[in-house]
N, C-alpha and C positions, 0 to 999 in steps of 0.2 A: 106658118105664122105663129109668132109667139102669143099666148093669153096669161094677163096677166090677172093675179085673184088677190080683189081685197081682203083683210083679216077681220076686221070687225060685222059686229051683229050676222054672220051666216050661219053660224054651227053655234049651239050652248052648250052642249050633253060634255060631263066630266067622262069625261073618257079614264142562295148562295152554293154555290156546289160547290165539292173539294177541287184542286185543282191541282194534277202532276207534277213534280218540279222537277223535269226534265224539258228541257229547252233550247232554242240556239238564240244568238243573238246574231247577225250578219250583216256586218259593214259592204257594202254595194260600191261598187266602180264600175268602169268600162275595161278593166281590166281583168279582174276574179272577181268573185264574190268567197268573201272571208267568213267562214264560221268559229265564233268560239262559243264555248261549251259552259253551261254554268258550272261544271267541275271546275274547270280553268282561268273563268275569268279573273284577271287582274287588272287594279286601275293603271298601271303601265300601258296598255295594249288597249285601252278605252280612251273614244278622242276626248280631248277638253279643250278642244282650238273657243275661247273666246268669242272669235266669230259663228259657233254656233247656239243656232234657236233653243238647244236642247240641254244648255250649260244650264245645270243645278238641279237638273230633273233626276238625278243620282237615283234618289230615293224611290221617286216611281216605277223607276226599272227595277230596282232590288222589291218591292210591293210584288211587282208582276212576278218574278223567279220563284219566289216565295209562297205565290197564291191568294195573296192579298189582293189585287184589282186583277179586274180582267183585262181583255186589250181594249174593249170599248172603252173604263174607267182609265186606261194611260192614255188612250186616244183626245180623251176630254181634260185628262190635265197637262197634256203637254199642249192643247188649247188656249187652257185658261195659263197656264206661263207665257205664254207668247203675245197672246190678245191685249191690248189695251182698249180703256174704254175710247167710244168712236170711231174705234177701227171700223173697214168696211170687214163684212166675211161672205164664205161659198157654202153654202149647201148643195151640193150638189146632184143628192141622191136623197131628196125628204123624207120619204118612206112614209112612216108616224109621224114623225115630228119632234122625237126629240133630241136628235142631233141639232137640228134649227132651234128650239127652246133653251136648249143650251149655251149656243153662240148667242143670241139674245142679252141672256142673263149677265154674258160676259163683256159686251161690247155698252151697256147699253144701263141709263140711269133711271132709275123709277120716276123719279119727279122732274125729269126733264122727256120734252117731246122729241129732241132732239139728241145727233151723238149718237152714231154709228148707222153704219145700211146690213142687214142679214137679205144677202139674196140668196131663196131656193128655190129648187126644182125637182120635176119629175115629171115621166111621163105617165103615170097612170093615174085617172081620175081619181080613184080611190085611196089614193096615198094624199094628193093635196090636200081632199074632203078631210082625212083624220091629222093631219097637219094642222088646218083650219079650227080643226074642234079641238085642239090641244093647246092653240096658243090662245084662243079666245077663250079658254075656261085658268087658262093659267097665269095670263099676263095683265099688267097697268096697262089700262088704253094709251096711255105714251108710247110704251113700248114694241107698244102693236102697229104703231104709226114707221116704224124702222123695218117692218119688214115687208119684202115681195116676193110672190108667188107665181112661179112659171109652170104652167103646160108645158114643158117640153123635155130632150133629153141632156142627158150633161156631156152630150159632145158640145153644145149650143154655148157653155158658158163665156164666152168673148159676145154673143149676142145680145146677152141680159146683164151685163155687168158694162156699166157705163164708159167710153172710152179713156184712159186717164187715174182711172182709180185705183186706189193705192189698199190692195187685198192682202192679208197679212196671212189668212189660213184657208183652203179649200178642203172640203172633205168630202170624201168620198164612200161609201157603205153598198156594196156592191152587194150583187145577187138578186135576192126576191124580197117582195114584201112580206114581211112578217107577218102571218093570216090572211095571205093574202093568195092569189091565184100564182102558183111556185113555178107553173110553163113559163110565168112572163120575168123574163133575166133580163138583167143588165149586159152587154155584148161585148166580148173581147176587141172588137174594132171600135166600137163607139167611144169605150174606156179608153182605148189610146189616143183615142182625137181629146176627149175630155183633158186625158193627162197634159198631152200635147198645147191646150189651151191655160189650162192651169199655170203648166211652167211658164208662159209668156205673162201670167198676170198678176202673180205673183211678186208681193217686193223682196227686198234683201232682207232676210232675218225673220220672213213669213215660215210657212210649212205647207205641204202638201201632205193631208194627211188619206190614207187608202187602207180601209178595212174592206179583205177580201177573204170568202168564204168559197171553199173547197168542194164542202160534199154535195153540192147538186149536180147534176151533169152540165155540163159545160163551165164548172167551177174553176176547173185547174188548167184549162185554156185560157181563162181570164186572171188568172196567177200568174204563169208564165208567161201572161203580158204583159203585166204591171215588172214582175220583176226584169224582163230586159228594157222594159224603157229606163227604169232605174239606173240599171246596169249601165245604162246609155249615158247619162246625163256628167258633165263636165267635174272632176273629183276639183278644180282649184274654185268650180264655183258652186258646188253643192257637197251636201253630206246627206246619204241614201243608208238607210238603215231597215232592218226587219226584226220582229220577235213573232217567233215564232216554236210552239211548245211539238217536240219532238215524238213522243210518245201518245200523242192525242192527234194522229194526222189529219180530222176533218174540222181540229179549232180553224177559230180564223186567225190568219193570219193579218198584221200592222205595221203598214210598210210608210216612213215618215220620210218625205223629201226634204229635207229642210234646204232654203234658199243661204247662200253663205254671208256676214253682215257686210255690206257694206264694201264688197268685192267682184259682186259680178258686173258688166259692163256687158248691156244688150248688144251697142252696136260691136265689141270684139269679134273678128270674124269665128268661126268655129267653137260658140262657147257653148254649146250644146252636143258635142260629141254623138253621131248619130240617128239626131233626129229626122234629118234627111229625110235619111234612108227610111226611117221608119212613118214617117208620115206616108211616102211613097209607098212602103207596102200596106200599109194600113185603107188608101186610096185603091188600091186594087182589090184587096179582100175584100173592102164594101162594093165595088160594079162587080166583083162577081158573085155575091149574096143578093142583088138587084135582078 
C-alpha cells in the first residue's frame, strides 16, 4: 500500500575536488555501445539530431570533460534544459531531497500555488523524513503544495504518477542513502522495472535521467543493468548516452535516456527493442530473490 506524506508544518530544522580529465562519452544502441575518447572527440561524430532533448547542452558536457561540473551538476542541467514550468516530474529515488528541491525550483512559480506536480519517492523512512525537512525549511508554501511523497520503491512509479500524465524527466540516484544505513541498496531488478516504468511514462522530448554508483557491493550489477536496458531501447525512438570518467573507476557514472521529439509512437509494434525479454527476466530474478 502506497503512503502518501504531506510537506508542510512536520520537520523545521535547516538541515570541490579536482577532477581527472580522462573520460568516455558512449552513445548506447541495441546494437554496440560506442566509446569515444576525450582525445578524439569531434563535433562530426556527436549527435545534433534536433529531435533531441540534449540540443545546446554542448557546453555542459565540455564543463564535465574539463572538471568544471560534476555528473550530479550535468544531471541537473540537462533538467533544468528540458523542464518547463508546469511540467509534471519523477523523483524517483528522494534520498535528502535535493534532487526533489531541484525539480521543484524548476517546474514551479513562487507566487503561484499552482503549475507543475514533483512526484517522489522512497522506500526508507529516513530519506522522506530529511526530504520533508529540506523542502519545508527551503521552499514558498505554494510550492510545497506541488509536491507528493511516497513510501515506496521506484519500481511503483506508474502507481503514484496519475494515469495520463504528461512527465518530461524521471530521475533516478541509485545506491544508498547518503549517511545513511549503506546495507540498504537500491536493487538491480527493482531498477529495471523502475526503468521499464519510466520509459512508458515518459513523453517525447522528456529524459530519463540515472545516476549510478559503482563502489558498493552490489554497485556494478546494477550498472550492467541500467546499461543493457539502455542498450535495449529503440535507436529511431531514443538517444541513450553515458559519461563516464575512465581513470576514476568507482565515480558515478550518468546514463541519460532521452525520449526522441515528437517520433515515437507507443502503439508501433516493436518500439522498444527488448524489453520483453527483459521485463521477463527481470520477473524471474524477483520470484527467485522471494
Amino acid at each position: 500500500m502506497l503512503r502518501c506524506y504531506p510537506i508542510s508544518g512536520m520537520f523545521h530544522q535547516k538541515s570541490t575536488a579536482r577532477w581527472s580529465k580522462s573520460l568516455s562519452v558512449s552513445l548506447l544502441s541495441p546494437i554496440s555501445s560506442t566509446t569515444f575518447h576525450s582525445q578524439s572527440i569531434k563535433s562530426s561524430v556527436l549527435p545534433t539530431n534536433r529531435d533531441s532533448p540534449l540540443t545546446g547542452l554542448e557546453s555542459v558536457m565540455v564543463d564535465y570533460i574539463f572538471g568544471k561540473k560534476k555528473a550530479t551538476e550535468v544531471a541537473h542541467s540537462v533538467w533544468k534544459h528540458v523542464i518547463q514550468k508546469g511540467d509534471t516530474v519523477v523523483d524517483a529515488t528522494c534520498g535528502n531531497g535535493h534532487d526533489t528541491l531541484a525539480m521543484v525550483n524548476m517546474v514551479s512559480e513562487t507566487d503561484k500555488s499552482h503549475g507543475g506536480h514533483v512526484y517522489a519517492m522512497d522506500i526508507q523512512e529516513t530519506a522522506l523524513k530529511n526530504t520533508m525537512s529540506l523542502l519545508d525549511a527551503s521552499l514558498h508554501p505554494n510550492q510545497k503544495e506541488i509536491v507528493k511523497l511516497f513510501a515506496t520503491c521506484h519500481s511503483e512509479i506508474e502507481q503514484v504518477v496519475p494515469k495520463g500524465a504528461t512527465v518530461r524527466v524521471v530521475a533516478f540516484n541509485l545506491g544508498y542513502l547518503p549517511g545513511g544505513d549503506k546495507t540498504v541498496i537500491t536493487k538491480p531488478e527493482t531498477t529495471l522495472l523502475g526503468m521499464m516504468a519510466a520509459s512508458r511514462v515518459v513523453i517525447s522530448g522528456g529524459v530519463i535521467s540515472m545516476l549510478v554508483y559503482v563502489g558498493h557491493p552490489g554497485g556494478m550489477d546494477e550498472y550492467e543493468k541500467v546499461e543493457t536496458f539502455a542498450c535495449g531501447l529503440a535507436v529511431d525512438a531514443w538517444i541513450c548516452c553515458k559519461l563516464q570518467m575512465l581513470n576514476r573507476p568507482l565515480a558515478p557514472v550518468l546514463f541519460l535516456l532521452c525520449k526522441r521529439r515528437d517520433r515515437f509512437d507507443t502503439k508501433r509494434p516493436n518500439a522498444d527493442l527488448g524489453l520483453q525479454q527483459l521485463q521477463y527476466q527481470s520477473k524471474k530474478d524477483l520470484d527467485k530473490n522471494i
